[in-house]
C-alpha positions as CSV (number, residue, x, y, z in Angstrom):
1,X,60.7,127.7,180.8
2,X,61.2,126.3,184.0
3,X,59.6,123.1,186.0
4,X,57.2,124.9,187.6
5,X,55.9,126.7,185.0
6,X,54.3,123.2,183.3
7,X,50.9,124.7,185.2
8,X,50.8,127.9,184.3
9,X,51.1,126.8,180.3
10,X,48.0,128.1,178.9
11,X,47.9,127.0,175.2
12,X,45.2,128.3,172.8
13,X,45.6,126.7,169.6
14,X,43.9,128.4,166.2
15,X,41.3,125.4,165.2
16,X,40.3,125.2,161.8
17,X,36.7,123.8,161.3
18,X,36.6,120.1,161.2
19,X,33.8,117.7,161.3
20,X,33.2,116.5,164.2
21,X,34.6,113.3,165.2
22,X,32.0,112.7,168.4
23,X,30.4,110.6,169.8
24,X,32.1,107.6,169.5
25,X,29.9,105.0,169.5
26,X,31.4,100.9,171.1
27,X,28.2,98.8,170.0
28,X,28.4,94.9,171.4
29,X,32.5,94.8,171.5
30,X,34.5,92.0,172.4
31,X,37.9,91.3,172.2
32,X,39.4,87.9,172.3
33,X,43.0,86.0,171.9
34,X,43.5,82.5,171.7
35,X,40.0,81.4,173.1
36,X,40.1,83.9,176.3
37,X,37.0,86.6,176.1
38,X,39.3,89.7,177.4
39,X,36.8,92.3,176.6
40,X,33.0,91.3,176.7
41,X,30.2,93.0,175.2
42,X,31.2,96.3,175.5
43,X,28.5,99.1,175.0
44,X,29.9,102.7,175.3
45,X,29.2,106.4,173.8
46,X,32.1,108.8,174.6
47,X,30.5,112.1,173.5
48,X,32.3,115.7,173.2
49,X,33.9,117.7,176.7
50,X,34.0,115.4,179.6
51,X,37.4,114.1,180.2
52,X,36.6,110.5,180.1
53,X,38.1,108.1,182.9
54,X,38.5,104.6,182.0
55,X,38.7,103.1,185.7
56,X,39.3,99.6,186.9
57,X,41.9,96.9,188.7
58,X,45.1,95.5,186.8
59,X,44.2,93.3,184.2
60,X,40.7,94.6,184.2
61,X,40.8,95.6,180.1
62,X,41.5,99.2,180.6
63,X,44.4,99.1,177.5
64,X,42.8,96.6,175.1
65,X,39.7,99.1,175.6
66,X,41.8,102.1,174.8
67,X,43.6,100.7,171.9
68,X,40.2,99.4,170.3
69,X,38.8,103.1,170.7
70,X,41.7,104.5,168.8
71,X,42.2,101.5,166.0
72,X,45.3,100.1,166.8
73,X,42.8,96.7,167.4
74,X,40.0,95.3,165.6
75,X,37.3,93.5,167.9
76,X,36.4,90.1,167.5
77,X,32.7,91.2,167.5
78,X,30.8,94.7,167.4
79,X,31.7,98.1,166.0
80,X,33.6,101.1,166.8
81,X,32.0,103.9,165.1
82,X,32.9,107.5,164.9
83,X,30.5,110.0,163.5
84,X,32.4,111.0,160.6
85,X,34.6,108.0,160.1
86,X,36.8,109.5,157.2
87,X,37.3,112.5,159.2
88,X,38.6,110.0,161.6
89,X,41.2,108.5,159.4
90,X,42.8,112.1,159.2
91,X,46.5,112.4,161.1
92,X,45.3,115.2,162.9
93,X,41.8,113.6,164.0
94,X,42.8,111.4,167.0
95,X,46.3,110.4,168.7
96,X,47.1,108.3,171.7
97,X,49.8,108.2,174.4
98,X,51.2,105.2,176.1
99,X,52.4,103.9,179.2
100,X,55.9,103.8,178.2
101,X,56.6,106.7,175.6
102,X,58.2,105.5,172.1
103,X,60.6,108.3,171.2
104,X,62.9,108.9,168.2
105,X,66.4,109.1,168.4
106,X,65.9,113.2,167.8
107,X,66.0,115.7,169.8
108,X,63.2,117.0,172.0
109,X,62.5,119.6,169.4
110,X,63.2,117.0,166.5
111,X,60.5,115.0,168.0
112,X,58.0,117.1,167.6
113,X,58.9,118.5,164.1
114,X,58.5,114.9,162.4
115,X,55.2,114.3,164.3
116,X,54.2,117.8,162.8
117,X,55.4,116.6,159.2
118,X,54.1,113.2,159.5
119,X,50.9,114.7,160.2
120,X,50.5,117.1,157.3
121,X,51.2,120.6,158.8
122,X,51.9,123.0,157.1
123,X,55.4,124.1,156.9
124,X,54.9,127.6,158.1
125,X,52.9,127.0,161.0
126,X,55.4,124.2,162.3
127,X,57.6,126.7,164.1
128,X,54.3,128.5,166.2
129,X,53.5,125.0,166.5
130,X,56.8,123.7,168.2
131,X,57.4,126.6,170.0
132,X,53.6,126.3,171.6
133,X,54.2,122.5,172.2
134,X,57.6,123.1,174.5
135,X,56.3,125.7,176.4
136,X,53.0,123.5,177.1
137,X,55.2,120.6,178.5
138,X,57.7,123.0,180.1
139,X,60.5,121.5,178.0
140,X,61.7,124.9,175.8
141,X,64.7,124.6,177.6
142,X,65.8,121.3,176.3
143,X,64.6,121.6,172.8
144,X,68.4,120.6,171.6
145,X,68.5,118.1,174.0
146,X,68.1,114.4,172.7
147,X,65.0,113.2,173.6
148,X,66.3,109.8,175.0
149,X,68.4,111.6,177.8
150,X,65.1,112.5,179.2
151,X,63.5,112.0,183.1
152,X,60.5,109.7,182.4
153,X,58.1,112.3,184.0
154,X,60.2,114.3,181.1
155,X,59.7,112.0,178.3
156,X,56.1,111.0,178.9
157,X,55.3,115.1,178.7
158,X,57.4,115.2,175.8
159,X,55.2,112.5,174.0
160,X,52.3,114.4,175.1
161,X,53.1,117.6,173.9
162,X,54.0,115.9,170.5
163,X,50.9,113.7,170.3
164,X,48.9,117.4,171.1
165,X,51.0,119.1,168.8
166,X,48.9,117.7,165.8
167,X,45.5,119.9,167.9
168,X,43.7,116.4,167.7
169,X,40.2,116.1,168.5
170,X,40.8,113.1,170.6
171,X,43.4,112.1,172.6
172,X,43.9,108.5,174.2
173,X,45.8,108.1,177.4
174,X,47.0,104.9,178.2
175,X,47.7,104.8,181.8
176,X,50.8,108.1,181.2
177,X,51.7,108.2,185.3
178,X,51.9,104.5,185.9
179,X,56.1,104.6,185.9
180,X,55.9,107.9,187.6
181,X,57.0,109.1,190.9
182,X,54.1,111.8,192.9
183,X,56.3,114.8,191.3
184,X,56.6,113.9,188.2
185,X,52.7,112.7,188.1
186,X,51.6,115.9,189.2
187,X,53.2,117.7,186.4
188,X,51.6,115.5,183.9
189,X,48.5,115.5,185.1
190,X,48.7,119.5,185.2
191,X,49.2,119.2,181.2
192,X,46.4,117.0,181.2
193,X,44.1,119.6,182.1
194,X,46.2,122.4,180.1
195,X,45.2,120.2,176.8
196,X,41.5,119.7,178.0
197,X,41.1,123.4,178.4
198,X,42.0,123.7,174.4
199,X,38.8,121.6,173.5
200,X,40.8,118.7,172.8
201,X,38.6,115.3,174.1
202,X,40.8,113.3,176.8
203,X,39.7,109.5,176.7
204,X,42.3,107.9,179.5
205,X,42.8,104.8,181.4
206,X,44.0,104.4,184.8
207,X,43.9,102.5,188.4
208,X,44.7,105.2,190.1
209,X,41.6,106.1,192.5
210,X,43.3,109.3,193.4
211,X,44.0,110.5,189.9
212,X,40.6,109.6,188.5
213,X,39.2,111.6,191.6
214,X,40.9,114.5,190.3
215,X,40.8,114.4,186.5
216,X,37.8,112.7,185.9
217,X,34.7,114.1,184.6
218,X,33.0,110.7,184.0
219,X,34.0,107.3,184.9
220,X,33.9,104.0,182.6
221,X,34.4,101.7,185.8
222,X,35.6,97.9,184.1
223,X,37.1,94.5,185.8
224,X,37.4,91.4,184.2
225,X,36.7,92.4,180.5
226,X,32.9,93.7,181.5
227,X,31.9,97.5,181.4
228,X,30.3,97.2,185.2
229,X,28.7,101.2,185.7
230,X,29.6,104.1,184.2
231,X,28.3,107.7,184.9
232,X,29.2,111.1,186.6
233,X,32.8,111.1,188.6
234,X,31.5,112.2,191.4
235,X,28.4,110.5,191.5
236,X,30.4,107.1,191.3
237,X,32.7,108.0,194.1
238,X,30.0,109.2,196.5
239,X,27.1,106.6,195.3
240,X,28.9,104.2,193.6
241,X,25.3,101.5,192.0
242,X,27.5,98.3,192.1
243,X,29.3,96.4,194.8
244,X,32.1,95.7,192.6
245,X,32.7,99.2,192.4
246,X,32.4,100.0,195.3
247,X,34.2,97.1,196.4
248,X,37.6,98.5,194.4
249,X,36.9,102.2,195.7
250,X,36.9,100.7,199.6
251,X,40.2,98.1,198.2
252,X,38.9,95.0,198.8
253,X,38.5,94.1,194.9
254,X,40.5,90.7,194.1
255,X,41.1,90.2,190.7
């Protein structure tokens, strides 16, 4: 599969019945190190479909946010709270995708296989399951090729395609274009949206006004550790309700 074809990827995954992870539910969080309050009293309800848009400034809490959501953090007061919180604890439940991708020292293809054994697959639907993940990230081409040779727009699709590869429920996005050049961020973004079509809920964080504009359904808006507004994308960029937000849309926010 070529480049180009990244767009045109159209996966439909077979989805077994699952309980439903959703809403997930942030009552009163904070998050604190040393004696610094980074996140404050965060109250949040992410519920199925809308690709959620975790939007704010550098520093703003947009990552500690993220990793709280998917359990990689425990808050220093309040609850995260899935609807079925066993079915949460399942490897095929939720996944997450950082900045910087962390990839094996495997091939492209190899990459994905262990994510697929790790998470309990079964062995004969590993190959559908590969084969679907390549073509999704346009990457069938280099399935041989070791993963670590990679572009970074070509490693950060490679992470997504393995993180999806599991058909999670969720999927956390921890700002995946920051290190990318316009090309490469178009191409990712276009996965994006090939993995929202399959049902799978996108949680992501960025500071990117233009790619929130065009990804987002809804809009968590944060700076300094506060959830300031929240609501309808394009509600928030045409009538934004605070002056903080509308502050960073117009770039004159100081951090």
């Amino acid at each position: 599969m070529t480049e180009s074809a990244v767009s045109r990827a159209q996966p439909t995954p077979t989805r077994t019945t699952r309980p439903s992870l959703l809403p997930l539910v942030l009552d009163g969080v904070s998050f604190t190190a040393g004696r610094q309050t980074l996140l404050n009293d965060v109250n949040l309800a992410f519920n199925a479909g809308a690709l959620s848009v975790v939007l704010g400034p550098n520093g703003a809490g947009k990552t500690l946010l993220i990793k709280l959501c998917h359990g990689l953090l425990r808050p220093a007061a309040g609850s995260v709270n899935w609807s079925d919180p066993a079915a949460a604890r399942r490897p095929d439940a939720q996944a997450m995708v950082f900045q910087r991708p962390v990839l094996l020292r495997r091939s492209v293809a190899g990459n994905i296989l262990y994510a697929l054994r790790v998470g309990r697959v079964k062995r004969a639907q590993r190959p559908a399951r590969l084969q679907e993940a390549l073509a999704l990230a346009g990457l069938s081409a280099m399935a041989a090729r070791p993963a670590r040779v990679l572009s970074g727009g070509e490693q950060q699709r490679l992470a997504l395609a393995r993180a999806w590869a599991l058909h999670p429920q969720v999927l956390f996005l921890d700002e995946p274009t920051a290190n990318l050049d316009p090309a490469a961020t178009r191409r990712v973004e276009e996965m994006v949206g090939s993995i929202r079509s399959t049902g799978t809920k996108i949680i992501m964080s960025t500071h990117d006004l233009g790619q929130a504009r065009r990804l987002a359904d809804e809009i968590v808006f944060l700076h300094q550790g506060s959830v300031v507004e929240t609501g309808e994308a394009a509600a928030f960029f045409e009538r934004p309700l605070t002056q903080t937000a509308a502050a960073f849309l117009d770039g004159r926010l100081l951090w």
